[in-house]
C-alpha positions in Angstrom: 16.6 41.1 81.1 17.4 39.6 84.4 21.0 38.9 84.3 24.0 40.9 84.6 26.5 39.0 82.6 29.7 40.4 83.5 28.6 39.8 87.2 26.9 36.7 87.0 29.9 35.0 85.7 33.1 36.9 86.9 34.6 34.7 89.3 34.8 36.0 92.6 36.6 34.8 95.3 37.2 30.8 95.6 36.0 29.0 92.5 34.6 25.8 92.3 34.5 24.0 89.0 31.5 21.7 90.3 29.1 24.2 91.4 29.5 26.2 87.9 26.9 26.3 85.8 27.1 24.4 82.3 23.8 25.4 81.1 22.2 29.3 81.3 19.1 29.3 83.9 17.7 32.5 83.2 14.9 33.6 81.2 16.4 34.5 77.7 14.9 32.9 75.3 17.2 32.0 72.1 14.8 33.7 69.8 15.7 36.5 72.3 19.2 36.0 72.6 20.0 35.7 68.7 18.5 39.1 68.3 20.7 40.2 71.3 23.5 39.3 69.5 22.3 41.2 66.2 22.3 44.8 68.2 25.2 44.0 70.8 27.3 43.5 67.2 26.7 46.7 66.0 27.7 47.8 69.6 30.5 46.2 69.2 31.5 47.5 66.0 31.4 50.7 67.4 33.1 50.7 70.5 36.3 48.8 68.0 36.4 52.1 65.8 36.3 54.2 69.4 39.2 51.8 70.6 41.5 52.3 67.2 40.7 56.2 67.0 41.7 56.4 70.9 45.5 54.5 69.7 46.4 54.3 73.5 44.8 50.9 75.1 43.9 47.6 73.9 42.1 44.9 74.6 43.5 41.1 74.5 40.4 38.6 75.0 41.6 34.9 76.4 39.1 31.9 75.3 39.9 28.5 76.9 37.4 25.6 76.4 37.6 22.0 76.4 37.1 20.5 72.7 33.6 20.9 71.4 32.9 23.6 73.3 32.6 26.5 70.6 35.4 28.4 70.5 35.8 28.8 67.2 32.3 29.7 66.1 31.9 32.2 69.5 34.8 33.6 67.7 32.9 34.0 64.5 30.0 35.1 65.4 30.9 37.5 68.3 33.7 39.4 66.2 31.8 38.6 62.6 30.9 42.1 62.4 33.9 43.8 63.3 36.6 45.9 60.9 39.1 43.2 60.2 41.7 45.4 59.9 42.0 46.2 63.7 41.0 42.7 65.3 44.1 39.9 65.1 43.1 36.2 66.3 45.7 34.0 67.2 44.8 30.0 67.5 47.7 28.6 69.7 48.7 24.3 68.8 51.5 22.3 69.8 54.7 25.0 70.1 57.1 24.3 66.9 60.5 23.9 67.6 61.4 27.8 67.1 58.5 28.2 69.7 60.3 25.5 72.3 63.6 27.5 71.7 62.0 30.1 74.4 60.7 30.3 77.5 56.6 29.5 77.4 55.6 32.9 77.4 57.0 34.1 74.2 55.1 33.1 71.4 51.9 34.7 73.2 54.0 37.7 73.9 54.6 38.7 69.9 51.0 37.8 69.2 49.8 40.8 71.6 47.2 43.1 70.0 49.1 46.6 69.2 47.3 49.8 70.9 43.9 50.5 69.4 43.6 46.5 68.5 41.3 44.1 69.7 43.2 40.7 70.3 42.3 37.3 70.7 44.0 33.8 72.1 42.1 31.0 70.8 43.7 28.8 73.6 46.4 30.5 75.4 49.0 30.5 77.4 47.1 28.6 80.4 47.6 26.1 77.9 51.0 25.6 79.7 49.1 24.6 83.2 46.4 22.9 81.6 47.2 20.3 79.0 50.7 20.5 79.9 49.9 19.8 83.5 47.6 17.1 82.6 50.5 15.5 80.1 53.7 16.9 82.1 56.1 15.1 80.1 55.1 17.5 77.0 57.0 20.0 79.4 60.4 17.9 78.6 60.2 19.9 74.7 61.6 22.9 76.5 64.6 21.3 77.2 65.3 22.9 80.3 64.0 20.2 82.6 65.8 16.6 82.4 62.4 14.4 83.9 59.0 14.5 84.9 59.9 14.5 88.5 60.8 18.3 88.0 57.3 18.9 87.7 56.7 19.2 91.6 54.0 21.5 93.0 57.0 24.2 93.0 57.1 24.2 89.5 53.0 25.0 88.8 53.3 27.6 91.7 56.0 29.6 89.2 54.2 28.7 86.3 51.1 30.5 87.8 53.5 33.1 89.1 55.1 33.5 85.6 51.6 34.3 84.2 50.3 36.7 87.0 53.5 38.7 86.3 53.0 38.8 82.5 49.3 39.4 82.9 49.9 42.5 85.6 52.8 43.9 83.5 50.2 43.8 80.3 48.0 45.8 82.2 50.0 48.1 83.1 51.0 49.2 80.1 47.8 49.8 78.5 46.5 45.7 77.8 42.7 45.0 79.1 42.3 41.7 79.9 39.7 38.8 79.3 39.4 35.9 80.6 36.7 33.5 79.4 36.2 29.6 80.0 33.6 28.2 78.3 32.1 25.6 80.5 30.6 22.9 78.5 29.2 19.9 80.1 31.1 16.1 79.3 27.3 15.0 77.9 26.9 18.1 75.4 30.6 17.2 74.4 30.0 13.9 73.7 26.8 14.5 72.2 28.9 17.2 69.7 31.2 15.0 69.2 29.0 12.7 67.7 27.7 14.7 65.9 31.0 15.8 64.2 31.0 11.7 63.4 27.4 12.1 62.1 27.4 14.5 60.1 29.5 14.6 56.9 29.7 18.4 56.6 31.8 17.8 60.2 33.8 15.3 59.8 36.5 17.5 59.2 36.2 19.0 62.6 36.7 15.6 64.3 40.2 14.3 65.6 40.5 10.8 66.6 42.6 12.4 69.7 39.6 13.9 70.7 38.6 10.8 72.5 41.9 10.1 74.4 41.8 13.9 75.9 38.1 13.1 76.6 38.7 10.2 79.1 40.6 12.9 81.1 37.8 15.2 81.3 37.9 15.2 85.4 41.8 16.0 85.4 41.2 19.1 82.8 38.4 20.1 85.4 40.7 20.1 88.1 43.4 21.6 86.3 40.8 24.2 85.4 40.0 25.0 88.6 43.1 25.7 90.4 44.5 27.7 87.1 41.6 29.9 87.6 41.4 30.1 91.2 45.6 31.0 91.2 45.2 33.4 88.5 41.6 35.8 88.5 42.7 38.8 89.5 41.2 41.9 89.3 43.4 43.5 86.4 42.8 40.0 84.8 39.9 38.3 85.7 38.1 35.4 84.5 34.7 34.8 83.4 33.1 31.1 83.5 30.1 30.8 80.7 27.8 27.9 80.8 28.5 26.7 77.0 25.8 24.0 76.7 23.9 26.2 74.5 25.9 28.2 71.8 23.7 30.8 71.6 23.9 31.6 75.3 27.4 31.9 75.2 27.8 34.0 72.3 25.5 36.8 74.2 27.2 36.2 77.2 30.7 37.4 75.9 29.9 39.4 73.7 27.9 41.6 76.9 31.2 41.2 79.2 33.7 42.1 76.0 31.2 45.6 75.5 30.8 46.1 79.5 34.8 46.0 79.5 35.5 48.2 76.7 33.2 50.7 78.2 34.7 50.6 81.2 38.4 51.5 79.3 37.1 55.3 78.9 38.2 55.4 75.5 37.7 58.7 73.8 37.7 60.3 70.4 40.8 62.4 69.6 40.3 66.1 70.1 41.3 68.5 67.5 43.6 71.3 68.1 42.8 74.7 67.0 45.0 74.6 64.4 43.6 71.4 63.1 40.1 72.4 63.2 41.4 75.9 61.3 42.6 73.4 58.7 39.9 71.3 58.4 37.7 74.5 57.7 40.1 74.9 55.2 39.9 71.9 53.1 36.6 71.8 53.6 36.1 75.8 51.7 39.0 74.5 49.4 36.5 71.2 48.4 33.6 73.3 48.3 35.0 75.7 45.7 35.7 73.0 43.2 
């Protein structure tokens, strides 16, 4: 295969949101890409168990995307064949009040994968400098600011600062971060949307305030843009994925989630001794029965 996933989309130095690619280039095929997926899963599985049995590091995977874009189903059929039991996937909506009572960071703070789990945000806390920048007044349900005219270029240079901090102390402590924007195009969003219309078996999945948000397409792009460009770091860096085909993007994260959990040198425990002398044992003790 041609492509290099992790590199090919890892966003290095200044990003711009108009020169990113919505739609995979390269050669794959889908046929090809679908059976991809198939062996990168079992991959993946593996590397999980490796990550549990190691019990010091874990990994916290960040998926933004504007509606339509996949999320949900990337989720599905990227982590479909992991152990349940050590992967936790947090959706993030509009903060409750309990949620409002604290500063923005915390409910994604207690959601954190444990060591030896695999975590992930569906939406995030860039959700605070995305549709909170592109709606300021939602900010006004903290309660700590008395009007929109608070919300001054100061206050989105400490928001990003408030998230580089939490990102770099997460890291420190044994969190690897992912970063992943789905990059879908405003004509395969519209044409998904539709189809959610068109199709009875989605109606479910549309929301008439789907359409509002989607007249704002260009200020979610911008926002997009400078969130990225203040925050890719290299203990947290961000990945952009065209996301006009689903099955692109499935192989394309699931490749940079594998590439980063190799990269964690996660080993198996090593017995001591004593624990090997008692696994000999158990194991004479079983035969004997």
């Amino acid at each position: 295969m041609d492509t290099n996933f992790s590199d090919d989309f890892l966003v290095k130095g200044k990003f711009s949101i108009k020169k990113a690619l919505t739609q995979f280039k390269g050669k794959l095929t889908k046929e090809e890409g679908e059976q991809l997926l198939i062996l990168e899963k079992i991959k993946l599985r593996e590397l999980q168990e490796k990550l549990y049995s190691d019990g010091s590091q874990s990994i916290l995977v960040v998926l933004q995307a504007m509606d339509a874009a996949g999320k949900d189903s990337l989720i599905e059929h990227v982590f479909g064949g992991v152990n349940p039991q050590g992967c936790n996937v947090t959706s993030f909506k509009t903060p409750n009040p309990k949620e409002y009572a604290h500063d923005f960071l915390w409910r994604h703070y207690i959601a954190l994968p444990p060591k030896g789990m695999i975590g992930i945000f569906n939406r995030s806390h860039y959700e605070s400098v995305l549709v909170c920048k592109v709606h300021p007044e939602y900010n006004l349900n903290e309660k700590t600011w008395k009007s929109v005219k608070d919300f001054d270029d100061k206050f989105w240079k400490n928001r990003y600062e408030s998230i580089r901090n939490f990102e770099k102390h997460l890291t420190d402590n044994g969190t690897t971060i992912v970063k992943i924007f789905l990059h879908v195009s405003k004509d395969e969003q519209k044409k998904r949307l539709l189809d959610r219309i068109n199709e009875q078996e989605k109606n479910w999945k549309f929301s008439a305030a789907d359409l509002p948000e989607r007249a704002l397409f260009s200020k979610y792009m911008a926002c997009y843009e400078e969130a990225i460009n203040e925050t890719s770091k290299d203990y947290a860096p961000w990945y952009v994925i065209p996301a006009d085909d689903k099955w692109f993007a499935r192989v394309a994260a699931i490749q940079i989630i594998i590439d980063t959990l190799e990269k964690m040198n996660l080993q198996y425990p090593t017995l001591s001794d004593e624990d090997r002398a008692e696994l000999e044992k158990a194991k004479k003790q079983l035969e004997s029965e």
